[in-house]
N, C-alpha and C positions, 0 to 999 in steps of 0.2 A: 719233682720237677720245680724248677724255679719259676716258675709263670707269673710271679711279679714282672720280669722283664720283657714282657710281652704286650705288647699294645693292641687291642681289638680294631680291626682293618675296618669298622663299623664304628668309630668315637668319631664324634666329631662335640667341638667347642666353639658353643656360642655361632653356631650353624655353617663349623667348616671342619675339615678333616687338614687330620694332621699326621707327618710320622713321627717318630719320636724326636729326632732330630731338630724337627720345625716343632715340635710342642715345646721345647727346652728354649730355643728364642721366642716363643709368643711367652712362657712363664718370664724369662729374664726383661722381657718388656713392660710384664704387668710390674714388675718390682720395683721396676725405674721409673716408670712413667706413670703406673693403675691411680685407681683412688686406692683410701685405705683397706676396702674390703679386697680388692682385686691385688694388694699388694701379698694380702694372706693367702688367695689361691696362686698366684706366683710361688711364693717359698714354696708352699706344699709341693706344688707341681715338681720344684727343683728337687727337692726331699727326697721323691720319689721317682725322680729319672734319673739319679746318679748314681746306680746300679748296686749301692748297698744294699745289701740283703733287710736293717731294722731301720726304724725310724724313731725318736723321739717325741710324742706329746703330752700336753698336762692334763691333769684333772680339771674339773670344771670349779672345783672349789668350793659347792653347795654345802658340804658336812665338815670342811675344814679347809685349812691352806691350799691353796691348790699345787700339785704334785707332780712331778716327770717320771713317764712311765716309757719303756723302751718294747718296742712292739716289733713282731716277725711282719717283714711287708707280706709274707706268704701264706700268712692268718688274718690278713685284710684281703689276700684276694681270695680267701676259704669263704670269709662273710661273706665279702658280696657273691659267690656265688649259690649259698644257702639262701640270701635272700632272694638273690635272681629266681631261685626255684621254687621258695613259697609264693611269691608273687605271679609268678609266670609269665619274669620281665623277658622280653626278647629283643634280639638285635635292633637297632633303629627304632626304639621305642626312644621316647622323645621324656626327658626330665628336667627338673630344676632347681638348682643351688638357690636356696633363699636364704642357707643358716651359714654363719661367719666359720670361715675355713681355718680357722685357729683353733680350732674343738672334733674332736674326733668325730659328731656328727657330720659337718660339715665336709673335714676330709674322707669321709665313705661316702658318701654321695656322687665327690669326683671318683674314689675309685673304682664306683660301679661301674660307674660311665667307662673310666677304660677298659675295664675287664670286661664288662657284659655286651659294650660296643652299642651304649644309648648316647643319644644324640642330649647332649646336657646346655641349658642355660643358666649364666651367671646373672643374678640380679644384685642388688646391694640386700643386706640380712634385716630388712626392717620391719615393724609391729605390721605394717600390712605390707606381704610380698606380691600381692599378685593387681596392687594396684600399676607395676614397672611392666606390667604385658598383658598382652592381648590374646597370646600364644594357647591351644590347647595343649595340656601335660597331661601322658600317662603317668608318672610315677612323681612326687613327691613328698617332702620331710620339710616337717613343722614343730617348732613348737607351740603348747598351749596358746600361747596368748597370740602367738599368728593364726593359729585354726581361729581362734573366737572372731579374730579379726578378717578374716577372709570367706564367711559366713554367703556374703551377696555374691561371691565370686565364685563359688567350689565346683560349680559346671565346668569350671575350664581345669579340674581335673579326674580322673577315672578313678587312680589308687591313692590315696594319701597316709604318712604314717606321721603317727605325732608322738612324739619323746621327749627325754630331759626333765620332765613331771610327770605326776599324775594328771589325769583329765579327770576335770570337775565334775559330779554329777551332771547339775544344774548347764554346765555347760553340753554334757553326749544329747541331755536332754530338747536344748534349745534345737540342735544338731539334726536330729532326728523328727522333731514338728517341722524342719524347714526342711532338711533338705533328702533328697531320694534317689540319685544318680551317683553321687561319688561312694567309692567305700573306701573309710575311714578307720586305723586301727591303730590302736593305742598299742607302745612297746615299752617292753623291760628290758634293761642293759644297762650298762654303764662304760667307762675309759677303756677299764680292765679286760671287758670282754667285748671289745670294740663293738661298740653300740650292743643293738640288741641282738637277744638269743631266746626272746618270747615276744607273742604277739596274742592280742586279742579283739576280735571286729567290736567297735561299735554298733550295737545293734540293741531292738527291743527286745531285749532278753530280761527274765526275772534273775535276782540276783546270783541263783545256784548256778547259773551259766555264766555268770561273768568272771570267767577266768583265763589265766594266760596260758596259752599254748607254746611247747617249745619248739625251736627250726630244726630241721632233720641233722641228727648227728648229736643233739647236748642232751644231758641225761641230768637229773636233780635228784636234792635229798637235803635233809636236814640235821642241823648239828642240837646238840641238847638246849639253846634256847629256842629252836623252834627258826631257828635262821636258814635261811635256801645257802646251799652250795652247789655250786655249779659245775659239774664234770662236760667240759668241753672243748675237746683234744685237737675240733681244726682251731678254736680260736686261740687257746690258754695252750700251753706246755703242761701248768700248774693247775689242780682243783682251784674254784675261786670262792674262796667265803666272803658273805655278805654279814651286814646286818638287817638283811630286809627280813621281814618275821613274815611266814608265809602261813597258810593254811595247804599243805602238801595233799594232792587229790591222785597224782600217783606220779611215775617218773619222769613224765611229759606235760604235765597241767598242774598250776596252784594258783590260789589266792593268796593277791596281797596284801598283807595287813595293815604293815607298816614299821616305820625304823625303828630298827631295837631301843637307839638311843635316843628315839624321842617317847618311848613308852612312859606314862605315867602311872605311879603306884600311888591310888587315892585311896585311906582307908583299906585299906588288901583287895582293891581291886584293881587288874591292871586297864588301862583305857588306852585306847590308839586315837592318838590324836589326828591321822589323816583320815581314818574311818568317820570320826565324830565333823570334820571338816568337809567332806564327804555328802552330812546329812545337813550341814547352815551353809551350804554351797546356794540351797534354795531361796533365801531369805536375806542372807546379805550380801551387798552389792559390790562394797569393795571389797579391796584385797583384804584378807585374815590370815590367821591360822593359832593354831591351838598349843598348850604349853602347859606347863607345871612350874611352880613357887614352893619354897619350904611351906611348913605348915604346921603346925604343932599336935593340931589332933590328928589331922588327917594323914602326915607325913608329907606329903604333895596334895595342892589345891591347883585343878582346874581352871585355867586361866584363855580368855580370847582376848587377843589381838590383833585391833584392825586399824588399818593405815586411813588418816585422814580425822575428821569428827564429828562423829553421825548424832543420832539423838539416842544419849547411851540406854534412859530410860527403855524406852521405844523400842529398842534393839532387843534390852530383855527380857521385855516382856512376849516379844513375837516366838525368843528362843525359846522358853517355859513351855509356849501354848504350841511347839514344833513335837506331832507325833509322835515323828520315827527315832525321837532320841529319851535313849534311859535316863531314868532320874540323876543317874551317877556322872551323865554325860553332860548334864548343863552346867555352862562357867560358873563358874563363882563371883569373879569378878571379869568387867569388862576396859582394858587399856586400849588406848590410841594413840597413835604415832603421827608425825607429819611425815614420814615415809619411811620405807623398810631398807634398812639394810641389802644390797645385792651384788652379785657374781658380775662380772663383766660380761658373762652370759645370759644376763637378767631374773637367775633364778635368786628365792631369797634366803637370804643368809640368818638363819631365826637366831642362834645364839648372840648374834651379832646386834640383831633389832633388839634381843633381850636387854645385852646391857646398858642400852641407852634408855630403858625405864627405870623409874625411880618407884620397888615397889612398900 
């Protein structure tokens, strides 16, 4: 059935109900009239009422150019209803657009809302969304650095999911000494398999439980580097290969490692660089993240890079005397930027801050 075409008699936007017909003039008004963020859920809106069966979006751009992907609207409305059922969203539950409608997060968000028939608000997509309302929310989607930043607020939501990164140790941690009512869960996904198709709570768990659970219906496996693929027929046509290196726990559950292609081979041994970032989440303040340089003996040298100019000594010496990390895992050397390279989505773009060091 085509049930993209179908509007849940239970949507309402920005606290009013609409039929299709009156959603297609509130979208053509946001385009003419919205600000810029409201001009993105306008298109979308239009995108998706004008009765074609696929729609066009890009990649986010984080691992390269960003890319036009053509997607069945009837495997966006598969997701939002796998997710509607791990969550155990129901009609008139009340949600919130906080992430820019130009990125396939942002557009699954609205189309929960029409398909599952929750009551959605529009805010502008900024580092703190929930300073724009006062409103309690059952359901929504953040990313990292909006969860960090919405810390004194997170009462005023029940479920929350955060995507588009990894969540920082240091960060689940701060999380979890403050706060005790909302549950917070970290997902795996990407463009291709419209948003996520794993999910994993934030919770006090020792590290052999921290892994990601898949949505009813996707099955996994791995190809010979150890890479997850994803067999998931409501959202893909196609098998989806990653480069994410997982630790495979069976066909519903793995740990992530991290990108194939940011793997470093130091001396024969390989090091994941978001694993080792993972463990200086605790220690340093700004932003970083972890890399490889040629190297003559070693073949690749272990490299940090962090945005801003801290006291490099200082820095190293904290790393050294940092338990949880192997001898093979401390940098070698430490560079600084006056800022990173980033996505129009604010993720950062590492090959990109690379080249602008001199090493």
């Amino acid at each position: 059935m085509e049930t993209y075409k179908i509007l849940h008699d239970q949507f309402k936007f920005n606290g009013r109900s609409y039929s299709k017909e009156e959603l297609k003039v509130v979208a053509y008004s946001l385009v003419k009239e919205g600000e810029e963020y409201e001009k993105a859920i306008g298109d979308f809106l239009i995108d998706w009422l004008n009765g074609k069966s696929t729609l066009t979006v890009n990649t986010s751009g984080s691992t390269g150019k960003p890319k036009p992907i053509v997607l069945q609207k009837q495997h966006m409305v598969n997701s939002a209803h796998a997710t509607g059922t791990f969550f155990e969203l129901q009609a008139n539950n009340s949600a919130l657009l906080c992430l820019p409608a130009t990125y396939i997060a942002g557009k699954m968000m609205l189309v929960r809302a029409m398909v599952l028939g929750l009551a959605i608000d529009c805010v502008n997509p900024s580092s703190y969304p929930l300073e724009e309302t006062d409103k309690l929310y059952d359901f929504v989607a953040m990313v990292p650095l909006q969860f960090e930043n919405s810390f004194e607020k997170l009462n005023k939501i029940k479920k929350l999911i955060v995507g588009g990164a990894p969540v920082a140790h240091q960060l689940k941690q701060r999380f979890l000494k403050n706060t005790k009512h909302t549950k917070v869960y970290e997902t795996y996904g990407m463009t291709e398999t419209i948003t996520h198709i794993a999910v994993k709570p934030i919770l006090n768990q020792t590290a052999d439980m921290d892994v990601f659970t898949t949505l009813s219906g996707v099955k996994i496996s791995t190809d010979k580097r150890n890479c997850l693929i994803i067999d998931a027929p409501g959202v893909s046509s196609e098998l989806v290969y990653t480069n994410d290196m997982v630790s495979l726990i069976s066909q519903s559950q793995f740990k992530w490692l991290g990108r194939f292609d940011n793997v470093i081979n130091s001396g024969g041994v390989k090091l994941f660089p978001e694993q080792i970032e993972s463990k200086l989440a605790s220690i340093v303040e700004s932003r970083f993240f972890i890399s490889g340089i040629p190297d003559d003996k070693l073949g690749e040298k272990l490299i940090l890079i962090i945005e801003g100019y801290p006291n490099i000594v200082l820095l190293q010496n904290k790393i050294e005397e940092l338990a949880s990390l192997d001898k093979f895992e401390i940098p070698k050397r430490i560079f600084s930027v006056d800022s990173f390279e980033e996505t129009s989505s604010g993720k950062i773009q590492r090959k990109a801050t690379l080249d602008k060091i001199a090493f």
